[in-house]
C-alpha positions in Angstrom: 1.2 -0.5 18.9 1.9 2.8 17.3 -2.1 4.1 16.0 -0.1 4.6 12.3 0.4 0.9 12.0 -2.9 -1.1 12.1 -2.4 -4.8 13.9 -4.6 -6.3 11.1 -2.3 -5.7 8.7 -1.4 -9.1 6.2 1.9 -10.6 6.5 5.0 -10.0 3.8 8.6 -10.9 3.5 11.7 -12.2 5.7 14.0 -10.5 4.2 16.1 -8.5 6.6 17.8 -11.0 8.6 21.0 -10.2 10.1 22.2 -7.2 8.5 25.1 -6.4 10.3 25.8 -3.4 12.8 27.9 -1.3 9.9 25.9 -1.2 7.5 22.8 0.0 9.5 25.6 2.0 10.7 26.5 2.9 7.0 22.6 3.7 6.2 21.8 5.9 9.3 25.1 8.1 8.1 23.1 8.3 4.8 19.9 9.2 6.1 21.3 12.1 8.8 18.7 13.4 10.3 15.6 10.9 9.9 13.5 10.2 13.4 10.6 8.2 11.8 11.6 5.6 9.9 10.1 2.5 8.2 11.7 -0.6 7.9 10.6 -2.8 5.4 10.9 -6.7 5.5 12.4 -6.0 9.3 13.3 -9.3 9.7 14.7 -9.4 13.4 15.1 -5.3 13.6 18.6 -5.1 13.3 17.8 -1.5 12.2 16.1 -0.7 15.2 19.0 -2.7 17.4 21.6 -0.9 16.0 20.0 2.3 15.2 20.2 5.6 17.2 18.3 5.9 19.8 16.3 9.1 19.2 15.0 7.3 16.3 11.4 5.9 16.0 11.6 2.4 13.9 8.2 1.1 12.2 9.4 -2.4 11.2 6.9 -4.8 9.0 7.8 -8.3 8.2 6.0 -12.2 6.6 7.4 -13.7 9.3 5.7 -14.0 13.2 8.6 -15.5 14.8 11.2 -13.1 14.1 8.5 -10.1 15.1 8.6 -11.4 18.3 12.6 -10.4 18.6 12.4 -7.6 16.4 9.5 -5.7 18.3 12.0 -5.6 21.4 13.5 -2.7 19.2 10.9 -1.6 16.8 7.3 -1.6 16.8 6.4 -3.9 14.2 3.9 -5.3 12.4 2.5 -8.2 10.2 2.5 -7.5 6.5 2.7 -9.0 2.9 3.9 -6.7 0.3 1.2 -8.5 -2.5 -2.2 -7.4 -0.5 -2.2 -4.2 -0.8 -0.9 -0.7 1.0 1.2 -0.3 3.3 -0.4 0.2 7.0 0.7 3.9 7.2 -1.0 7.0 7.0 0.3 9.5 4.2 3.6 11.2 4.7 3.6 9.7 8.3 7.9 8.8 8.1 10.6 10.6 6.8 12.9 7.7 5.6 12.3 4.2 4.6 14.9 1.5 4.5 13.8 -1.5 1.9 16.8 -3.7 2.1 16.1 -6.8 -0.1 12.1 -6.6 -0.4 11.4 -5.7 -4.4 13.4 -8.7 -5.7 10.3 -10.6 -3.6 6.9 -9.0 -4.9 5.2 -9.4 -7.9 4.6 -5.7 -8.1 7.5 -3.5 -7.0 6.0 -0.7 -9.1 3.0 -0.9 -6.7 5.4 -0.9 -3.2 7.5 2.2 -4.5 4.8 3.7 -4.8 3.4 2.8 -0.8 7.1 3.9 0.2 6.8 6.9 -1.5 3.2 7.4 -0.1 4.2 7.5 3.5 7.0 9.7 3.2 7.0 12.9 4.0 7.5 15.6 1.6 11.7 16.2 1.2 11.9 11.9 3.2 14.6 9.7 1.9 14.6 6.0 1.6 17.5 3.5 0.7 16.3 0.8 -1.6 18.5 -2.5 -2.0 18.2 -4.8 -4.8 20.2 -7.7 -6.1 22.4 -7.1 -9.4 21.1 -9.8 -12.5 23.8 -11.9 -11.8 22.6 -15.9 -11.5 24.6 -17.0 -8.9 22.9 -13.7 -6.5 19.3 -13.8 -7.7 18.8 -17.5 -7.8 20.5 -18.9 -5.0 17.6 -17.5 -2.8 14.2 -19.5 -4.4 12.4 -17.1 -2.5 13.5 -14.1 -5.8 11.7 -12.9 -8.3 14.0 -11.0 -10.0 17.3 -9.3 -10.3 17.5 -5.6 -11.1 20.5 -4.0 -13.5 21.3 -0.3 -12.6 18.8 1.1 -15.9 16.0 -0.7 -14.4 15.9 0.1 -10.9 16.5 3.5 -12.0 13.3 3.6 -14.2 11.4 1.7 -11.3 11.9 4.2 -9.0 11.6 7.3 -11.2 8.6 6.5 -12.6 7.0 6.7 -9.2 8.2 10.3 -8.8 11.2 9.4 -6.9 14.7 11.8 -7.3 17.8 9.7 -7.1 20.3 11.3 -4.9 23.1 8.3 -5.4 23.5 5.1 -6.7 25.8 2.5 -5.9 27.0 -1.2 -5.4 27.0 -3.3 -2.3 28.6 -6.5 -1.5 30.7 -8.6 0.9 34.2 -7.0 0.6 35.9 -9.0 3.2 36.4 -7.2 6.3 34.3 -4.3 5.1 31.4 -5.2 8.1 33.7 -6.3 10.9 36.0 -3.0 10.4 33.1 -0.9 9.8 34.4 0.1 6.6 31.2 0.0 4.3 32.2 3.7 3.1 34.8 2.3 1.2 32.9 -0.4 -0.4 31.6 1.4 -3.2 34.7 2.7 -4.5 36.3 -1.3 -4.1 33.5 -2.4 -6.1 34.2 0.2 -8.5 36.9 -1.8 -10.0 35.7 -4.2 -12.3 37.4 -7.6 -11.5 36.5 -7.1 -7.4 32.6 -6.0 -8.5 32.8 -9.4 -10.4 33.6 -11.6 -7.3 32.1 -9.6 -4.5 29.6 -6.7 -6.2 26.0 -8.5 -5.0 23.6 -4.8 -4.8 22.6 -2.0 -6.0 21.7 0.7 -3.5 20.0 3.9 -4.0 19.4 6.9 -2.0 16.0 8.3 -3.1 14.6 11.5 -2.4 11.1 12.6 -2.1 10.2 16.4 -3.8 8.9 18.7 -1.1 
């Protein structure tokens, strides 16, 4: 166990599972240069799996069971984004990956702010949330909300967060297999594909130094 994450921590989500080889891919390409990074709601570290090597993954999840695979590839941790902070010391990563986990908690203001807590000074983190449409925020019980583009905006802003980009995310057909998740904003783009196949928005924070 890594001394910045503490083995007592509470327990949080299982969102995470199987995100597929591109878009980790797709994120790491975002992220460039980041070595310590935080994976929140790990699920079974696919980040970690398909990440480069050189990079150090901190992966926290609800869920024991899938722990068990993903610390063959991160070094993980229990957690529950509603106790309290995250099990980091300040500014101890520079990027954070929180793939699916605000839609969860009942505070997201109070996890942006953990997230932007442990980055370092100039640290990135991609955020992704589900877009307010029914049939992507209530087919999974387990949500708590849906997001439009104003209000994840204002969410993260108001924690002192920089947007660098903003964009949508879905399942273009093809678009994982082919490793083509570069193109998949600019498909979603047009209005009648975003309608069948836009599911996301994703944002590309920045820290301040």
């Amino acid at each position: 166990m890594h001394e910045e994450l503490r083995p007592d921590a509470a327990l949080q989500t299982t969102a995470g599972l199987g995100t597929p080889r591109a878009l980790v891919n797709y994120y790491f390409r975002r992220l460039r240069t980041a070595t310590r990074i935080l994976d929140l709601g790990c699920g079974r570290g696919d980040v970690g799996r398909y990440g480069p090597g050189a990079a150090r993954i901190f992966g926290l999840d609800i869920d024991q069971k899938v722990l068990r695979v993903a610390g063959t590839y991160e070094v993980v941790a229990a957690w529950n984004g509603e106790s309290g902070s995250l099990p980091l010391r300040d500014g101890s990563v520079d990027a954070v990956i929180a793939k699916d986990i605000l839609e969860h908690v009942q505070r997201p203001g109070h996890l942006v702010a953990e997230m932007y807590r442990v980055l370092s000074g100039g640290g990135q983190a991609i955020v992704s949330v589900p877009m307010p449409k029914a049939r992507v925020v209530w087919d999974d019980y387990t949500h708590v909300r849906g997001f439009t583009e104003r209000a994840i905006r204002a969410l993260v802003t108001s924690e002192g967060f920089t947007v660098v980009d903003l964009w949508r995310m879905g399942p273009v057909p093809g678009s994982a297999r082919f490793d083509l998740m570069n193109l998949v904003p600019w498909v979603l783009a047009i209005q009648p594909v975003d309608w069948v196949w836009g599911s996301s928005w994703e944002l590309l924070l920045r820290k301040p130094e």
